[in-house]
N, C-alpha and C positions, 0 to 999 in steps of 0.2 A: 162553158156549159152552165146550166141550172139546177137546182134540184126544185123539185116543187113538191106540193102536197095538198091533197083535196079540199077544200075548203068548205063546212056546212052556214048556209045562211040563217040558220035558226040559232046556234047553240054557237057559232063562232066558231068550235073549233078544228082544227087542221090533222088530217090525217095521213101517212104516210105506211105503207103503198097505200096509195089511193083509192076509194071506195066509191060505189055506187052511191049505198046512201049512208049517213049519219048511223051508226049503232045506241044514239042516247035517245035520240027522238023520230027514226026514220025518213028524214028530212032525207028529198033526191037533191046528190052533190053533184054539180056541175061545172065548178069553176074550180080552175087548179091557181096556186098562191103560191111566188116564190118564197121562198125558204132560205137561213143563212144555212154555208156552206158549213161552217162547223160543227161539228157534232163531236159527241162523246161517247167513250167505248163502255157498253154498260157490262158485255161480258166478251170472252174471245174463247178460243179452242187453239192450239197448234198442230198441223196439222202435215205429218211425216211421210203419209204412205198414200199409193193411190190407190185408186176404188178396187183392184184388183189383187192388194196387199205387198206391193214394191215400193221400193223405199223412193219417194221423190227424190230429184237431184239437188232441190233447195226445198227447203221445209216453209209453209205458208201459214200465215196468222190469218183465220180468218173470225171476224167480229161482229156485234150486235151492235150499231151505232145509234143512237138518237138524237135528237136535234131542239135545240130550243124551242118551247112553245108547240110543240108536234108528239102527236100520238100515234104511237111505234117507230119505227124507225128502219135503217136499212142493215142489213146482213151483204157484208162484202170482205175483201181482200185489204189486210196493213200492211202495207209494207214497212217492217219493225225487226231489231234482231232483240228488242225487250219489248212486249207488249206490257199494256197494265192496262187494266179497272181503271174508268177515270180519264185516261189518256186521250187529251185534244188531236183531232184527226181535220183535215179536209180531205176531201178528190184529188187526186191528179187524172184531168181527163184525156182521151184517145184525140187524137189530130183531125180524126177523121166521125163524127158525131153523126147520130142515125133518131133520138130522142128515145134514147131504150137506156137501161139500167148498166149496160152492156158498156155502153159511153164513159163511163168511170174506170178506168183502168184498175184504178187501187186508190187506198186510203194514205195521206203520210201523215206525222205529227205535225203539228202545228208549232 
């Protein structure tokens, strides 16, 4: 898999989720840029019970990751039984890829 991120031809910089246009110059983005897969967790939640207030059968870290060189980042699933602030992650991606965010299984340490 890849991750990529929107690319503006004015200002250079790469955005992640990907935007229409540019928010510093409204330059139209049209070209997506791969991206290194590593990123870092800038903050997380753990995450116990489901939406209906039952306690899950395994508890989920889910986190705010961002990526070198990239403006925002992705919110997804670590697989961690310590998360931490800081903490080098990559993808572990699904066998079976569709080019949706979906294709990322979860995050592991790195």
């Amino acid at each position: 898999g890849r991750l990529t991120a929107a690319y503006c031809p004015k200002c250079g910089r790469l955005f992640m989720p990907p935007k229409m246009y540019c928010p510093y110059d409204f330059e139209e983005v049209k070209e997506l840029r791969e991206v290194e897969q590593v990123g870092v967790v800038e903050t997380y939640t753990v995450v116990e019970r489901d939406f209906y207030g039952e306690p899950l059968r395994e508890r989920k870290v889910l986190a705010f990751i961002k990526f070198p060189g990239v403006e925002g980042g992705l919110i997804h699933y670590v697989k961690t039984d310590r998360p931490r602030i800081g903490m080098k992650v990559r993808p572990k991606w699904r066998e079976e890829k569709r080019g949706l965010v979906t294709d990322i299984e979860y995050f592991v340490e790195t």
